[in-house]
Every structure is written in structure tokens, then in C-alpha cells.
Predicted model as a PDB file, atoms N, CA, C, CB and O in Angstrom, pLDDT in the B-factor column:
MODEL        1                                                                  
ATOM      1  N   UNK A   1      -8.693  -5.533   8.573  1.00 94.00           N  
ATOM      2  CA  UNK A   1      -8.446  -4.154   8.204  1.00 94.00           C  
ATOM      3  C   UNK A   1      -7.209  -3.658   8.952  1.00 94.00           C  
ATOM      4  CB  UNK A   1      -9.682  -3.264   8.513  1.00 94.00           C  
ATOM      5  O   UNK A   1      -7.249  -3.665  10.183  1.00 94.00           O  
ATOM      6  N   UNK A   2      -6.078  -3.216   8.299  1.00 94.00           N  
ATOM      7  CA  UNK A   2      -5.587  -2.464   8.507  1.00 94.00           C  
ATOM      8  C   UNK A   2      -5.087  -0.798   8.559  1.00 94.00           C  
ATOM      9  CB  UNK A   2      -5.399  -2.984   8.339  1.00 94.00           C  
ATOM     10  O   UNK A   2      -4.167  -0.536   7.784  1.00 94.00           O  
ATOM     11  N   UNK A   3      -5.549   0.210   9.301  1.00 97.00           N  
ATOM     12  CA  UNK A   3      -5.752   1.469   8.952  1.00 97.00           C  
ATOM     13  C   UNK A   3      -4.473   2.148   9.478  1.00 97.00           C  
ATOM     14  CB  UNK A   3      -7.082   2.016   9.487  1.00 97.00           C  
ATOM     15  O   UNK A   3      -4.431   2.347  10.692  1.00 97.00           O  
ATOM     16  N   UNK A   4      -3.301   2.574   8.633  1.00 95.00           N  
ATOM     17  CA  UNK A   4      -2.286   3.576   9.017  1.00 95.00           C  
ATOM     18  C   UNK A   4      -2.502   4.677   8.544  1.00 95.00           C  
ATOM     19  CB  UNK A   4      -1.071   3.320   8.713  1.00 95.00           C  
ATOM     20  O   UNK A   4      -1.643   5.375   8.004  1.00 95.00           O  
ATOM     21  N   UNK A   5      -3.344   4.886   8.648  1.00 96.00           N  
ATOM     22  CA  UNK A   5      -4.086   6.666   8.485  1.00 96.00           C  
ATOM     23  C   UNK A   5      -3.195   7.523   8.702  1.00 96.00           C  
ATOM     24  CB  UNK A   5      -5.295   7.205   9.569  1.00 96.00           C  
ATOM     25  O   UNK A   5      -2.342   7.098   9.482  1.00 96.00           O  
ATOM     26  N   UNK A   6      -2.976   8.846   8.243  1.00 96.00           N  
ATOM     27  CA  UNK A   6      -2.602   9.809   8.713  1.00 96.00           C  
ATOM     28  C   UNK A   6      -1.309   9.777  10.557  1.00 96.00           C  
ATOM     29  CB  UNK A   6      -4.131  10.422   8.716  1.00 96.00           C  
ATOM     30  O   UNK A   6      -1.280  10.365  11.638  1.00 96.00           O  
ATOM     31  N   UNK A   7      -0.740   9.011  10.042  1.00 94.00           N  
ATOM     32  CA  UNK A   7       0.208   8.996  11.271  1.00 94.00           C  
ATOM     33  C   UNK A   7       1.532   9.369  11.164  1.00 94.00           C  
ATOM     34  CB  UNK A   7       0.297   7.778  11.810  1.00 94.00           C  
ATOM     35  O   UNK A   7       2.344   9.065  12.038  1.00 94.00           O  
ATOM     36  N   UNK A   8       1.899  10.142   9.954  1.00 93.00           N  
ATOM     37  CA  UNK A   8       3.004  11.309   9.566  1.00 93.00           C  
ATOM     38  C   UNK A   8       4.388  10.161   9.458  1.00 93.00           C  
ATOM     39  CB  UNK A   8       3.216  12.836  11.084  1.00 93.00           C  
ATOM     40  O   UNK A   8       5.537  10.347   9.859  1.00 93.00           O  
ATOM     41  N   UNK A   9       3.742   8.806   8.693  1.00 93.00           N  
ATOM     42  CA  UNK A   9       5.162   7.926   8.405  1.00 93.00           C  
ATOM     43  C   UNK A   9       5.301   8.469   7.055  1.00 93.00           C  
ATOM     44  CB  UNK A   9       5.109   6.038   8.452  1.00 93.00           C  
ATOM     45  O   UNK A   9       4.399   8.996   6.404  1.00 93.00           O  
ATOM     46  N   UNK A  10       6.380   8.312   6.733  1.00 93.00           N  
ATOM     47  CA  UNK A  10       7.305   8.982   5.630  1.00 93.00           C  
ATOM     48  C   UNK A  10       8.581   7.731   5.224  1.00 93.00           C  
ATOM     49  CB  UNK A  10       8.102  10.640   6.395  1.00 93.00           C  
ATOM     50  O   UNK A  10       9.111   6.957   6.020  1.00 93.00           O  
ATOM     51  N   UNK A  11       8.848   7.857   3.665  1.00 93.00           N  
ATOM     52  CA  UNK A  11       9.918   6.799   3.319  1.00 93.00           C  
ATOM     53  C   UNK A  11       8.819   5.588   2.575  1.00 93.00           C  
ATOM     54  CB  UNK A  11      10.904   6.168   4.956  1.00 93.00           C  
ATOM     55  O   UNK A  11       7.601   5.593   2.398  1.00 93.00           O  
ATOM     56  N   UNK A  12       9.745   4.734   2.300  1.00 91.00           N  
ATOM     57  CA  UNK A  12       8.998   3.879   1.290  1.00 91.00           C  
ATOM     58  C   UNK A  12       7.710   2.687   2.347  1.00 91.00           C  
ATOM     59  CB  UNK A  12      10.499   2.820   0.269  1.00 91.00           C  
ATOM     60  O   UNK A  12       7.734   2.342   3.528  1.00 91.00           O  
ATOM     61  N   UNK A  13       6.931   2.438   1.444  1.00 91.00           N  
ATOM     62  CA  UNK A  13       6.454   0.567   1.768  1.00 91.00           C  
ATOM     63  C   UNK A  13       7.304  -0.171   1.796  1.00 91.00           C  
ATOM     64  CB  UNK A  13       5.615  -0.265   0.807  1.00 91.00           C  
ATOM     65  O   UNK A  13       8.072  -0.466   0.881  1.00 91.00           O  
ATOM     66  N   UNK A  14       7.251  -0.759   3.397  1.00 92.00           N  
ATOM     67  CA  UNK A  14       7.715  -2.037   3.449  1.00 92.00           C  
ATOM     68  C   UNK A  14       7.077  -3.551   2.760  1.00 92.00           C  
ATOM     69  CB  UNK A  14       7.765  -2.111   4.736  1.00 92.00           C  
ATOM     70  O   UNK A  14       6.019  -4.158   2.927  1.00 92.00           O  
ATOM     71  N   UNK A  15       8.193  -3.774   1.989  1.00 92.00           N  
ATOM     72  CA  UNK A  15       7.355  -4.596   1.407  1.00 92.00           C  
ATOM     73  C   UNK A  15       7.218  -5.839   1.868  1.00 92.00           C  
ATOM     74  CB  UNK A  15       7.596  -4.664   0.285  1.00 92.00           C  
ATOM     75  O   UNK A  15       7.223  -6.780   1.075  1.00 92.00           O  
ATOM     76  N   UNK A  16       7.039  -6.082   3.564  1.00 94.00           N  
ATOM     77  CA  UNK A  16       6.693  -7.039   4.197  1.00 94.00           C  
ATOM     78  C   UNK A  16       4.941  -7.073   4.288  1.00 94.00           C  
ATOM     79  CB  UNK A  16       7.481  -6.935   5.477  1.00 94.00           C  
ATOM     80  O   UNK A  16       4.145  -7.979   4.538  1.00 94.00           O  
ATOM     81  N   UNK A  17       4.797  -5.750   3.984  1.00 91.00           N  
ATOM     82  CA  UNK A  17       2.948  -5.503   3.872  1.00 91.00           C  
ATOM     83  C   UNK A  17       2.282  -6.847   3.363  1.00 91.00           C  
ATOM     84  CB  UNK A  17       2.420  -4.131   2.539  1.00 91.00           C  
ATOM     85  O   UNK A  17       1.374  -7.582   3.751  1.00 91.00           O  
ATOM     86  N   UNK A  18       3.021  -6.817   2.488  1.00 90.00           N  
ATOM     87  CA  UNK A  18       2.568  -7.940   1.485  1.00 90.00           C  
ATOM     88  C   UNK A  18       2.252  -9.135   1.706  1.00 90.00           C  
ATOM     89  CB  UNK A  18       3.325  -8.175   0.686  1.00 90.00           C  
ATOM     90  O   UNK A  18       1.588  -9.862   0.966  1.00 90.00           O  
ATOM     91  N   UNK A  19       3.026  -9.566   3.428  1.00 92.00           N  
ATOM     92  CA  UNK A  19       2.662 -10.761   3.823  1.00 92.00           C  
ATOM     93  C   UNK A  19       1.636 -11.294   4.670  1.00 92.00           C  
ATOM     94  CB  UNK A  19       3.478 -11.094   4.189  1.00 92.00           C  
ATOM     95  O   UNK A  19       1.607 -12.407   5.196  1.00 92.00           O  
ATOM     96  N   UNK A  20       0.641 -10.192   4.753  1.00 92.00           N  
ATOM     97  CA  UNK A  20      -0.641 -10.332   5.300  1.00 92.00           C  
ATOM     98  C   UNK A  20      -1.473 -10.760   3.669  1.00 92.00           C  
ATOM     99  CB  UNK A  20      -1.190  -8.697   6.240  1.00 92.00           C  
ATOM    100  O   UNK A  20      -1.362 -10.186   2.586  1.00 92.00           O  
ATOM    101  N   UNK A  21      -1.952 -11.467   3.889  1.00 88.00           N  
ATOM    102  CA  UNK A  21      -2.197 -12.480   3.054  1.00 88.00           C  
ATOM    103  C   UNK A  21      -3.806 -12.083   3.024  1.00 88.00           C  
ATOM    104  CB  UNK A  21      -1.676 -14.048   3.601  1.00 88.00           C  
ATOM    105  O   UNK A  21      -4.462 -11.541   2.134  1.00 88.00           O  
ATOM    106  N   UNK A  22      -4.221 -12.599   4.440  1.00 93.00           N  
ATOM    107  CA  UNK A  22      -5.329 -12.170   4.266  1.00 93.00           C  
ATOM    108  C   UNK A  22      -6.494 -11.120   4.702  1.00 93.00           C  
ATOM    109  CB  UNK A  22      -5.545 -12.893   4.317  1.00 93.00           C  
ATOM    110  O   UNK A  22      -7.696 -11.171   4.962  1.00 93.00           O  
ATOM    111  N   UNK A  23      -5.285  -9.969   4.626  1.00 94.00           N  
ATOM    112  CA  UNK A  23      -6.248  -8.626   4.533  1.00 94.00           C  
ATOM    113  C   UNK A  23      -6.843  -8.111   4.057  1.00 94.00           C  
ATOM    114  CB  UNK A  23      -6.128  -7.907   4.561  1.00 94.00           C  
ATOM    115  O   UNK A  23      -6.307  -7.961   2.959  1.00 94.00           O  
ATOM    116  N   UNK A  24      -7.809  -7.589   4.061  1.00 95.00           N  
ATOM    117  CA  UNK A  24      -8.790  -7.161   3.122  1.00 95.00           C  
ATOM    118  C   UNK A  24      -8.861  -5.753   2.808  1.00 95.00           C  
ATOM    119  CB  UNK A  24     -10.001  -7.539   3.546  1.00 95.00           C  
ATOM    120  O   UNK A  24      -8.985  -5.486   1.612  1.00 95.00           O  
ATOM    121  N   UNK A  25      -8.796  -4.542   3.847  1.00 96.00           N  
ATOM    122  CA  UNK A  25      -8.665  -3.478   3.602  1.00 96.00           C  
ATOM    123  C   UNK A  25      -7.270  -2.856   4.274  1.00 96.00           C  
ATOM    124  CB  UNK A  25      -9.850  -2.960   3.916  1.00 96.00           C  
ATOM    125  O   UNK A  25      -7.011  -3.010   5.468  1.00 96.00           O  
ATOM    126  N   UNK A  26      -6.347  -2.082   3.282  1.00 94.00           N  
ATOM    127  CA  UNK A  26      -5.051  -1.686   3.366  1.00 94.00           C  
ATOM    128  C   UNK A  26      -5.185   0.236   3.462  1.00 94.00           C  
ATOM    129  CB  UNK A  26      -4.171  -2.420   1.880  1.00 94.00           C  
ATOM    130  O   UNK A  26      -5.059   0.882   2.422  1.00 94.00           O  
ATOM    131  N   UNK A  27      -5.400   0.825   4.582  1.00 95.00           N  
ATOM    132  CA  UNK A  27      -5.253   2.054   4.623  1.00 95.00           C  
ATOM    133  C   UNK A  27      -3.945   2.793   4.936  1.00 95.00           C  
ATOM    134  CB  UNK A  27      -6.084   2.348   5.350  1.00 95.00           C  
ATOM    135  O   UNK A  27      -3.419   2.700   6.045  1.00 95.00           O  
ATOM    136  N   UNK A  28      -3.450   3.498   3.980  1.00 93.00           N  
ATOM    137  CA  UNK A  28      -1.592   3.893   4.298  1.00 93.00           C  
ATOM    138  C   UNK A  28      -2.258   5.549   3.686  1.00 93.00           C  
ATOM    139  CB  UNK A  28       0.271   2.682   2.866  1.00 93.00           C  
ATOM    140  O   UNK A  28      -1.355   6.298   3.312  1.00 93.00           O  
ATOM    141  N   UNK A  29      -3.430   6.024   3.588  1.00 94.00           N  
ATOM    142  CA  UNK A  29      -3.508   7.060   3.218  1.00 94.00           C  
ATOM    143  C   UNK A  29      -3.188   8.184   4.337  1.00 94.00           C  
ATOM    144  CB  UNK A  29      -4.643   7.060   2.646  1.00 94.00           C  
ATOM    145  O   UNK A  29      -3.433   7.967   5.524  1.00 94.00           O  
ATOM    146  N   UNK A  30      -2.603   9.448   3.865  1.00 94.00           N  
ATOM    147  CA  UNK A  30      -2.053  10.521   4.718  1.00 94.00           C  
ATOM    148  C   UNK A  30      -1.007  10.539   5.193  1.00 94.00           C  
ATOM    149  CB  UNK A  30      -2.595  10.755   5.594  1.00 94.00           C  
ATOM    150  O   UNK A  30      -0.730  11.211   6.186  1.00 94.00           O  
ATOM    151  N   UNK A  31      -0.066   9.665   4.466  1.00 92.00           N  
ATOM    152  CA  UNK A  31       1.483   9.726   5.063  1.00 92.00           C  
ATOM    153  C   UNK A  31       2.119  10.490   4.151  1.00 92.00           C  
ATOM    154  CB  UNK A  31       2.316   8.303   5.228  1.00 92.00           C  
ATOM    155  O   UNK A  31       1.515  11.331   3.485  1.00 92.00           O  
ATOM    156  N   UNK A  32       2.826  10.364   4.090  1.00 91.00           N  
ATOM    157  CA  UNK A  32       4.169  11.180   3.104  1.00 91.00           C  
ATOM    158  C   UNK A  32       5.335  10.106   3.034  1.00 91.00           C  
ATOM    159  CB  UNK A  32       4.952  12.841   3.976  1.00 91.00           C  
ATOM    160  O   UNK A  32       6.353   9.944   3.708  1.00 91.00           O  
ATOM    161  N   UNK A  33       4.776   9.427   1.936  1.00 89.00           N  
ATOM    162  CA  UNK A  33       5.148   7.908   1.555  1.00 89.00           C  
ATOM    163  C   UNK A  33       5.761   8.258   0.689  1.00 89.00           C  
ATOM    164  CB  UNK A  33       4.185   6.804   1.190  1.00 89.00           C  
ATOM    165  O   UNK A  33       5.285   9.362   0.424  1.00 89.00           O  
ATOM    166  N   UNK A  34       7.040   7.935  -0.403  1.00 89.00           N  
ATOM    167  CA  UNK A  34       7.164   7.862  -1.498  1.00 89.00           C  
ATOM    168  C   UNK A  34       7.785   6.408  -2.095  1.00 89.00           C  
ATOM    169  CB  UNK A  34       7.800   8.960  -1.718  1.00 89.00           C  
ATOM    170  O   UNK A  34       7.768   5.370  -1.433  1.00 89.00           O  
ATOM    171  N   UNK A  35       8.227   6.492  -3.187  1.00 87.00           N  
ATOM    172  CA  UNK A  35       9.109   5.463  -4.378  1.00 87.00           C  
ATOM    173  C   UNK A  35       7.871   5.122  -4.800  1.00 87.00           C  
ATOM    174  CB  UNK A  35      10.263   3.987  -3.910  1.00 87.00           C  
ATOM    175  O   UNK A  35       6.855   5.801  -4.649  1.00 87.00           O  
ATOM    176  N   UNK A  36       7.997   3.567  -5.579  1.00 86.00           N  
ATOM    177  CA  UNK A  36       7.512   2.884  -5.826  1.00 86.00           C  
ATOM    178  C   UNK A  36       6.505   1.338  -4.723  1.00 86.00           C  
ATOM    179  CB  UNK A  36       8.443   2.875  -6.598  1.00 86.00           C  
ATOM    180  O   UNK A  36       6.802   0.676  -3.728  1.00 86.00           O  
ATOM    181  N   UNK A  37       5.099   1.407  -5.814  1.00 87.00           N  
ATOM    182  CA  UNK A  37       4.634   0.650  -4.769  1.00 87.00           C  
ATOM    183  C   UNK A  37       5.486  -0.876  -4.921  1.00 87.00           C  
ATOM    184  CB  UNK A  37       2.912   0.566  -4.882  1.00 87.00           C  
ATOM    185  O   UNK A  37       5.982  -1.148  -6.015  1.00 87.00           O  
ATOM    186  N   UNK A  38       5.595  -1.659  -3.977  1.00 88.00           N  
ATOM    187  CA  UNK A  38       6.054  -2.960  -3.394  1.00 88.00           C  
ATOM    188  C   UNK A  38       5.385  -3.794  -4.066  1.00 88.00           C  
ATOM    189  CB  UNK A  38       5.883  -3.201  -1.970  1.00 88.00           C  
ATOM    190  O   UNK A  38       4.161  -3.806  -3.941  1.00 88.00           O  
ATOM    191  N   UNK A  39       6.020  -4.661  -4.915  1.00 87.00           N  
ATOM    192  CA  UNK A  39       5.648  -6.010  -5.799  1.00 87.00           C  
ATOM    193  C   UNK A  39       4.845  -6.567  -4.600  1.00 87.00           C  
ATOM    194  CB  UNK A  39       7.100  -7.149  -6.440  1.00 87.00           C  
ATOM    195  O   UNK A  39       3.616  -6.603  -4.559  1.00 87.00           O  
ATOM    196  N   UNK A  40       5.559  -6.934  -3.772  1.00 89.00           N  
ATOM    197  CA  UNK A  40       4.541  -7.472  -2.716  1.00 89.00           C  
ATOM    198  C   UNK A  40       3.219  -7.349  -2.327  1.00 89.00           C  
ATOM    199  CB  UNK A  40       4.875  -7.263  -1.840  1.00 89.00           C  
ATOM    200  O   UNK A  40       2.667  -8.324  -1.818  1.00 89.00           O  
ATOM    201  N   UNK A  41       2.586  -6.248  -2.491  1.00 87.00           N  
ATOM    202  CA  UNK A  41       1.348  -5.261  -2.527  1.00 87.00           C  
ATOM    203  C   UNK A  41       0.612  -6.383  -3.190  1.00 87.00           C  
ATOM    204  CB  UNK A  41       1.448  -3.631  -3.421  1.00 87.00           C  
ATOM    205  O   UNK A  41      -0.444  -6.704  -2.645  1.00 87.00           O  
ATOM    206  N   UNK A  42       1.007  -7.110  -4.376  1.00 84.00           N  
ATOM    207  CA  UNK A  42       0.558  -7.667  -5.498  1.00 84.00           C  
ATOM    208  C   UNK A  42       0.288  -9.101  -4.714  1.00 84.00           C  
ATOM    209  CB  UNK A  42       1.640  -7.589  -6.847  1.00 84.00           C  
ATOM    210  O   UNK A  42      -0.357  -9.929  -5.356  1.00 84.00           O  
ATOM    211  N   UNK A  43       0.783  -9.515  -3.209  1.00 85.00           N  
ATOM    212  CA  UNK A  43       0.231 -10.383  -3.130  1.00 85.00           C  
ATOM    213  C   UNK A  43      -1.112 -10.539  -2.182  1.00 85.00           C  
ATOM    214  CB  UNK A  43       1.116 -11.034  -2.968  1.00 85.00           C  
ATOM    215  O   UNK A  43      -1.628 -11.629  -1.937  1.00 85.00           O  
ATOM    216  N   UNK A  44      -1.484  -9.561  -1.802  1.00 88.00           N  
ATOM    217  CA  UNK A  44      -2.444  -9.237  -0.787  1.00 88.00           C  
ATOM    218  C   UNK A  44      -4.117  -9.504  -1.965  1.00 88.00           C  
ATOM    219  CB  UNK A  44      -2.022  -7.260  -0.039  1.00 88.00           C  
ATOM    220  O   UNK A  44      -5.008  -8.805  -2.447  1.00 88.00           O  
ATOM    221  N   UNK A  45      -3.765 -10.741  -1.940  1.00 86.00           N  
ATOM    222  CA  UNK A  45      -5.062 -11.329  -2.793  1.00 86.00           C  
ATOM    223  C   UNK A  45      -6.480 -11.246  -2.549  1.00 86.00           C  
ATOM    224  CB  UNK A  45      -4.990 -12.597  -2.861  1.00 86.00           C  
ATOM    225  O   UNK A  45      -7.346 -11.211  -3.423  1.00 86.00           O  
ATOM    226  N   UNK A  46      -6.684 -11.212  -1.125  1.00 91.00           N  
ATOM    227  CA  UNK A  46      -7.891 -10.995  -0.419  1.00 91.00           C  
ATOM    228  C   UNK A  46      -8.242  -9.341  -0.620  1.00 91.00           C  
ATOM    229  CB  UNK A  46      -7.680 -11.480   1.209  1.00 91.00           C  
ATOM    230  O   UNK A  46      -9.435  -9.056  -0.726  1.00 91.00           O  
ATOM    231  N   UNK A  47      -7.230  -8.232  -0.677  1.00 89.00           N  
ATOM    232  CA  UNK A  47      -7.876  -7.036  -0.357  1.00 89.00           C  
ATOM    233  C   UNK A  47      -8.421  -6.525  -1.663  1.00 89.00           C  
ATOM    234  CB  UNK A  47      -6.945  -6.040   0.343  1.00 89.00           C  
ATOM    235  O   UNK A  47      -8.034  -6.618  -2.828  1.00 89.00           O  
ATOM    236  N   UNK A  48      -9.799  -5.757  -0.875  1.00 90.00           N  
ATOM    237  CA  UNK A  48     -11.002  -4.922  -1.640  1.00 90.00           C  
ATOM    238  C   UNK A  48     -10.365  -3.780  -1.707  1.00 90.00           C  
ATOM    239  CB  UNK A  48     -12.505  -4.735  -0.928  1.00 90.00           C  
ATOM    240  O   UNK A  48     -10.410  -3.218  -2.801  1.00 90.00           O  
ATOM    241  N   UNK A  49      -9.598  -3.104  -0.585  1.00 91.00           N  
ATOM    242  CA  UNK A  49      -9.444  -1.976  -0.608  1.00 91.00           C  
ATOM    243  C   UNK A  49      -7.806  -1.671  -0.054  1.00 91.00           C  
ATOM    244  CB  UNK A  49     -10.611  -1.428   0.128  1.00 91.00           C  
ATOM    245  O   UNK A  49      -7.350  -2.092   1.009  1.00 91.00           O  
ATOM    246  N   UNK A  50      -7.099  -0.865  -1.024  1.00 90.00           N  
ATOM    247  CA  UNK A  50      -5.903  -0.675  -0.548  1.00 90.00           C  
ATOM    248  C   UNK A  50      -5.714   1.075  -0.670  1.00 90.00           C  
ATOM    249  CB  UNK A  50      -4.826  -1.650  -1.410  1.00 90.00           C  
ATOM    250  O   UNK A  50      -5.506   1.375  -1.846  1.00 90.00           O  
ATOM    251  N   UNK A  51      -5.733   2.093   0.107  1.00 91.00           N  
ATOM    252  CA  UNK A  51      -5.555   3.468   0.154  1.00 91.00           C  
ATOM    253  C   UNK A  51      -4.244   3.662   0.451  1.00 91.00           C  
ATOM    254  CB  UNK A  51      -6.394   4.139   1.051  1.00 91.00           C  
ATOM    255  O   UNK A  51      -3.599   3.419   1.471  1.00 91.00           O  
ATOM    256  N   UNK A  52      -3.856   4.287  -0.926  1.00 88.00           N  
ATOM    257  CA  UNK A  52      -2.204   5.051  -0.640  1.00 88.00           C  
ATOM    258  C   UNK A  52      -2.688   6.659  -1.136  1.00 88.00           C  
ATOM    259  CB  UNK A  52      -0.516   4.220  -1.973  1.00 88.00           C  
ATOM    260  O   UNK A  52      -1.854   7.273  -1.801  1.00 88.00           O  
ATOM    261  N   UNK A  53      -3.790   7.239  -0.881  1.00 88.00           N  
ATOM    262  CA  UNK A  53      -4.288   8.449  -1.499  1.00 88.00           C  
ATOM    263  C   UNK A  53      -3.436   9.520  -0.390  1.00 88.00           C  
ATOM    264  CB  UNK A  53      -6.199   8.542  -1.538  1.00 88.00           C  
ATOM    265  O   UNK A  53      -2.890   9.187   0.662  1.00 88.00           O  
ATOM    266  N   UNK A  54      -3.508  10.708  -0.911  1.00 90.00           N  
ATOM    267  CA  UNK A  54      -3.393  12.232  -0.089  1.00 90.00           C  
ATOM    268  C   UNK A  54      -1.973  12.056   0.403  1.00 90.00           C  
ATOM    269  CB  UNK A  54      -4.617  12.547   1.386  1.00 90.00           C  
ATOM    270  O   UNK A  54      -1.704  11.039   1.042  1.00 90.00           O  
ATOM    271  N   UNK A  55      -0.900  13.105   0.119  1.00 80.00           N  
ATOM    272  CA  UNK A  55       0.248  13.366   0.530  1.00 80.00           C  
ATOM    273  C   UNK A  55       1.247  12.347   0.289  1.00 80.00           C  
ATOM    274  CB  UNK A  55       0.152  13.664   1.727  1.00 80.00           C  
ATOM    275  O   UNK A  55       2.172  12.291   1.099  1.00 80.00           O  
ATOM    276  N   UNK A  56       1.227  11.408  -0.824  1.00 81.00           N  
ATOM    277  CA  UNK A  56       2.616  10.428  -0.742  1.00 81.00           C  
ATOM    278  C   UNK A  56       2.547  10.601  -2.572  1.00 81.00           C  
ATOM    279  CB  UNK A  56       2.407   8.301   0.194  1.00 81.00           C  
ATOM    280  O   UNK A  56       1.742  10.940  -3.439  1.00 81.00           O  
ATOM    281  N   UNK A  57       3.877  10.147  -2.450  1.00 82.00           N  
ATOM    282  CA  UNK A  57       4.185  10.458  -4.130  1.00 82.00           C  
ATOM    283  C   UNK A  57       5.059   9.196  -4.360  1.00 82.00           C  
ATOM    284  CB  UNK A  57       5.164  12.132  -4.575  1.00 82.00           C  
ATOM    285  O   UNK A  57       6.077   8.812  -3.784  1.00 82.00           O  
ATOM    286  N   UNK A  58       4.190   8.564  -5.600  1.00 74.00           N  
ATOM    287  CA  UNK A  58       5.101   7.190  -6.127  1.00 74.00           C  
ATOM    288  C   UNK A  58       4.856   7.270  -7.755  1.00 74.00           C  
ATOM    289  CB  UNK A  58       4.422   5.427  -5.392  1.00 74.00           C  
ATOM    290  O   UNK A  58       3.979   7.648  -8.532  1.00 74.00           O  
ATOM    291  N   UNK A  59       6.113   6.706  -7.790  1.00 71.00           N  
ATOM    292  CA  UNK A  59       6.695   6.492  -9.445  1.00 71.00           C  
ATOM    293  C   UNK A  59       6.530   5.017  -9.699  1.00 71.00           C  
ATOM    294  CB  UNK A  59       8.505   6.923  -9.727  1.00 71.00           C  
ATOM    295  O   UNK A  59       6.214   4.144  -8.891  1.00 71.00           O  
ATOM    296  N   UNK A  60       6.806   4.909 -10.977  1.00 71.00           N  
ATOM    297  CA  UNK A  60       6.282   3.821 -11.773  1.00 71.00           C  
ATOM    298  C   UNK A  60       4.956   2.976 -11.952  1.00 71.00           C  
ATOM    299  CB  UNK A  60       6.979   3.100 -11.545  1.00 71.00           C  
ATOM    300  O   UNK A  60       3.879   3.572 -11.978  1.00 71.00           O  
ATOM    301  N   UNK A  61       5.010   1.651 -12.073  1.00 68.00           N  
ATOM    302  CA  UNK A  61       3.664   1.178 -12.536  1.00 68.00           C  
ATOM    303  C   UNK A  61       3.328  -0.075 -11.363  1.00 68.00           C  
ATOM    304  CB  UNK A  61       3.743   0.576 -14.324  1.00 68.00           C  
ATOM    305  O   UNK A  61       4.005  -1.084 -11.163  1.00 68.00           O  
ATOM    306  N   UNK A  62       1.976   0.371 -10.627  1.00 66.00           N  
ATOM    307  CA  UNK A  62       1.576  -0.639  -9.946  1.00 66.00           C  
ATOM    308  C   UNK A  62       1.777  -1.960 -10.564  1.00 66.00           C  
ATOM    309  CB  UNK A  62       0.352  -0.433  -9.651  1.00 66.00           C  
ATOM    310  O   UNK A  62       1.749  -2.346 -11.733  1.00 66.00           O  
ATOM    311  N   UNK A  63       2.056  -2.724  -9.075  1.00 65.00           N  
ATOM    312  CA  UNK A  63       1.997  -4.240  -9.358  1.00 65.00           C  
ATOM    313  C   UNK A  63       0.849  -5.074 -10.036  1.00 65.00           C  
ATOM    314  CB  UNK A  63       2.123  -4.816  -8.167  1.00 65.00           C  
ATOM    315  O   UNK A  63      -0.216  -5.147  -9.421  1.00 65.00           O  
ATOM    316  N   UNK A  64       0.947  -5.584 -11.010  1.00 65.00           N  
ATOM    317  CA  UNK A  64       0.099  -6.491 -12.128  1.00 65.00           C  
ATOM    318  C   UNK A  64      -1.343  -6.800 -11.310  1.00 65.00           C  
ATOM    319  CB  UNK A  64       1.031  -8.183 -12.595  1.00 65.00           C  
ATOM    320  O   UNK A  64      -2.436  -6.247 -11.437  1.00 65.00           O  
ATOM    321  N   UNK A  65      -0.837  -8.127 -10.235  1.00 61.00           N  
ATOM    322  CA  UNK A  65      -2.211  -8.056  -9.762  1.00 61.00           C  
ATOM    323  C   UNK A  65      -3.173  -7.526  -8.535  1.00 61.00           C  
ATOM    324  CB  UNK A  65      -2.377  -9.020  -9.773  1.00 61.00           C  
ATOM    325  O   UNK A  65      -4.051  -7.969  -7.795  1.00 61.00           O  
ATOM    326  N   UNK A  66      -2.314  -6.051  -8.830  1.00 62.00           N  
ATOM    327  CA  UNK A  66      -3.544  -4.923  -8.084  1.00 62.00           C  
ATOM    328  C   UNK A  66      -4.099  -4.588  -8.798  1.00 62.00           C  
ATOM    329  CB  UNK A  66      -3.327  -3.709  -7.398  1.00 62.00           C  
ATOM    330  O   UNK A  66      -5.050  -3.975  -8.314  1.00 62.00           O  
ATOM    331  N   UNK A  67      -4.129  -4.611 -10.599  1.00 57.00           N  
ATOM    332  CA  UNK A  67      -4.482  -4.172 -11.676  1.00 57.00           C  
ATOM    333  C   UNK A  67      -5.946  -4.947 -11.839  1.00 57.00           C  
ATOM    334  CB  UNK A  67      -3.362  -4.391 -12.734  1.00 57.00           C  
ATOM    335  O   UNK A  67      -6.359  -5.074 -12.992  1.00 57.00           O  
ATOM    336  N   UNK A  68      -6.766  -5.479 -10.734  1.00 56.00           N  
ATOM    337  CA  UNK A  68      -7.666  -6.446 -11.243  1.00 56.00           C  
ATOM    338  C   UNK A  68      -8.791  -5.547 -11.402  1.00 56.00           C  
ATOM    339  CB  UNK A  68      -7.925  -7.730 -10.341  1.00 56.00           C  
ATOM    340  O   UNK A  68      -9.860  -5.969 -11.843  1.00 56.00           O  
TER     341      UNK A  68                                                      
ENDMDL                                                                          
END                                                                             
């Protein structure tokens, strides 16, 4: 588990996130995040749970296989 809760980061996902492979829960909720989410996102195969909820604003269309 990773939890970046509410810790007032701002600006995009790094899309090095992606190289935790085998994380399971992804908390980025309460930042003031924006763009688009990170193709990379799409490789975090193991996670149940990924929170980008409350205060961040992203455009376009999640990565394919977060779509599961």
C-alpha cells in the first residue's frame, strides 16, 4: 500500500508510479493533481485499489488496463 493522501502535491503523475509492479493499493486522493492519468498506471497489475478521488482534475481516457 501506498497512501499519498492529502499531502497538498499538485502537478501531474509521475509516471514512474507505474513501476511498482507490485502494489496493490494506490492512494493519491486529496491532492490537487491534474492532466491526464499516466499510461503507466496501466501497469500496476496487482492493484485492487487505485484513489485519485477529491480535489484533482484529469482529462482524457484512463489507461485500457485499469478499465478491468
Amino acid at each position: 500500500m501506498l497512501d499519498l493522501s492529502s499531502n497538498s502535491f499538485s502537478g501531474v503523475i509521475p509516471s514512474s508510479i507505474g513501476n511498482f509492479s507490485r502494489l496493490v493499493v494506490l492512494n493519491m486522493s486529496s491532492n490537487s493533481l491534474v492532466g491526464s492519468v499516466p499510461s503507466s498506471l496501466g501497469g500496476l497489475k496487482a492493484a485492487n485499489v487505485i484513489d485519485l478521488s477529491h480535489k484533482s482534475i484529469f482529462f482524457g481516457k484512463p489507461p485500457k488496463p485499469m478499465l478491468r
